[in-house]
Residue, then its C-alpha position, 0 to 999 in steps of 0.5 A: x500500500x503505497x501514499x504520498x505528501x504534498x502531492x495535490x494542489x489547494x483546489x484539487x488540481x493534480x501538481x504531479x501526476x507522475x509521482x502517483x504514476x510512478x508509485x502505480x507502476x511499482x504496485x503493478x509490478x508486486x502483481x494483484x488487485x490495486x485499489x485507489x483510495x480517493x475519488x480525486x483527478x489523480x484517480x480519474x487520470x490513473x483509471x483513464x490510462x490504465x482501466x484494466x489495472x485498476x479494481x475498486x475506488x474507495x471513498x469516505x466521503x458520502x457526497x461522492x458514492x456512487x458516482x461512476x469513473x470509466x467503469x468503476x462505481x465509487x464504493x465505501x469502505x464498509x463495501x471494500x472491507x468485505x473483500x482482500x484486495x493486495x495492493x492500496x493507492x491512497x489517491x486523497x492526500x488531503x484524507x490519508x491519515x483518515x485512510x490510513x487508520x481505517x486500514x490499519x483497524x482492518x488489517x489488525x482484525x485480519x492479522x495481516x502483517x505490515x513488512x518493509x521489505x522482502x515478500x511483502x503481504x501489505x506494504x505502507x510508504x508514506x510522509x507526514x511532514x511537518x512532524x505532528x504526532x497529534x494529526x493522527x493520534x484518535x485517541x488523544x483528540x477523543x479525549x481532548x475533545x470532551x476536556x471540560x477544562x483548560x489544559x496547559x500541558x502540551x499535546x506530546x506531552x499528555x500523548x506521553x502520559x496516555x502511553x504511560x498509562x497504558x503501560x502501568x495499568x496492569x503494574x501492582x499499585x495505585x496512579x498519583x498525580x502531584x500537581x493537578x492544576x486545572x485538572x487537564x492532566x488528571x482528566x486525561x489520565x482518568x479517562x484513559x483508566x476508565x477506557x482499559x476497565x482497570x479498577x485503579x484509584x487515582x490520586x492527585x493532589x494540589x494546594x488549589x491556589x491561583x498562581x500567575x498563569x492559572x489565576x483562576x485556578x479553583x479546587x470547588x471547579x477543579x473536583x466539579x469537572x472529575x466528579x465523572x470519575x468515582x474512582x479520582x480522589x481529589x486531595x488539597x493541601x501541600x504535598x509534603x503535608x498531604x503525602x504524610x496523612x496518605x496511606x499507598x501502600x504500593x503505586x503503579x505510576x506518578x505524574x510528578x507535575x512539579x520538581x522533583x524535591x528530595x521530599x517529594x522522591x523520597x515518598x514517591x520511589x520507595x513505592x512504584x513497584x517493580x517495572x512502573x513508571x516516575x513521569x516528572x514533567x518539570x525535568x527538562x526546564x527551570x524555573x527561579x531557582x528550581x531546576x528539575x534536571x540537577x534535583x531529578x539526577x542528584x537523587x538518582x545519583x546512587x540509584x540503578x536506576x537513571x532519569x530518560x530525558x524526554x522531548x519537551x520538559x518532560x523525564x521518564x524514570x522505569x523502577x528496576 
């Protein structure tokens, strides 16, 4: 299955055809059915010219089923699904990342293998250039498009906690959260708890009092929003104060959205269990004369394990 960037003009019009042809030819060379996703010029050129090569078009967009091009009806993709063509063409490079995802869906439901090279079964070449993971993160936009609060957290950043998340869910231990702002993060976290059906509790935790870029921030509004959350404790106070009246036992994962004192690790370390995860978020940048690398590292100087610099600001600690 091959795709391609930047190949269509604003308006539609095909800026070069000869690439799409050229990545045509190499699909006719693997041998088997080709199918073009995408009811654009570029697939009306390439069934023009090679009408016998070509077995479906494949369209999402409802306005286009239906309509015939040489002697091929527009099909959706629920239709094309029923059948194993071999060979893909995306042809809509304005709707490849909607394709793209269709696809794969389907093929993990057939247990198809994705190869770079060699005997190939199904075989994906495609650009997404400027880099923007959240483009075609689903799960990520699901959630954030039900947020019903700010979030100032970055997309990375919160896809990060998404897979953390993911990776701990199954760890022995509860989820902590030090520094729950307006309850972005928390809600993210939450909501990724509740789609895996894990019965953990999560714990976050925050003084509620407004600081220069959250002056509205309010713990009444804050616990109102994750109310949703039965399994969330909402606790306010000063963390030292409140990790001491804390009685966790064990913990799978924290969310350290704050620097990593001596205070702060000294609790949190001694309970992530085996394989969980430290995530500081305030690792990577400073503040006055908090700084979370030197305060992260000097702590995990004489430890086995060491902090994972991450992109952004963020830092990754795996307990060994």
């Amino acid at each position: 299955m091959l795709g391609s960037d930047n190949i269509l003009h604003p308006k539609g019009k095909v800026m070069d055809f000869e690439k799409y042809e050229s990545m045509f030819k190499e699909l006719k060379n693997m041998g088997g059915s080709i199918a073009l996703f995408g009811c654009t010029e570029t697939a009306e050129q390439l069934i023009e010219k090679y009408p016998q090569d070509i077995e479906s078009v494949v369209e999402i967009r409802k306005e286009v089923l239906g309509k015939v091009v040489g002697s091929i009806e527009v099909t959706r993709f629920d239709d094309f699904r029923k059948k194993l063509t071999q060979n893909i063409l995306i042809t809509d490079d304005n709707l490849k990342y909607d394709y793209l995802q269709l696809i794969y869906e389907e093929m993990d439901k057939k247990g198809l293998r994705i190869i770079g090279y060699g005997n190939e079964d199904i075989r994906i070449r495609y650009n997404y250039t400027p880099y923007h993971p959240v483009r075609f993160d689903f799960e990520y936009l699901k959630i954030k498009a039900s947020l019903p609060m700010k979030c100032n957290i970055p997309d990375e950043s919160l896809i990060r906690l998404i897979d953390c998340i993911k990776t701990c869910v199954r760890i022995r231990g509860e989820i902590l959260e030090l520094g729950t702002g307006l309850g972005g993060s928390t809600y993210f976290i939450a909501k990724t708890v509740q789609g895996l059906n894990s019965d953990k509790v999560v714990y976050t935790v925050d003084k509620f009092e407004p600081i220069s870029y959250i002056p509205d921030l309010d713990y009444g509004s804050v616990k109102r929003h994750l109310e949703i959350f039965p399994f969330v404790k909402v606790l306010k106070g000063a963390f030292g104060e409140v990790l001491k009246e804390l009685k966790i036992k064990r913990l799978s994962f924290c969310f350290i959205d704050e620097y990593p004192t001596r205070e702060i690790m000294e609790w949190v370390y001694p309970k992530i269990s085996s394989c969980g995860m430290i995530l500081i978020d305030n690792y990577n940048h400073g503040c006055d004369k908090n700084h979370g690398m030197p305060l992260g590292n000097l702590f995990f100087k004489k430890k086995d394990e060491k902090i994972i610099r991450l992109g952004g600001t963020q830092g990754l600690v795996v307990k060994h």
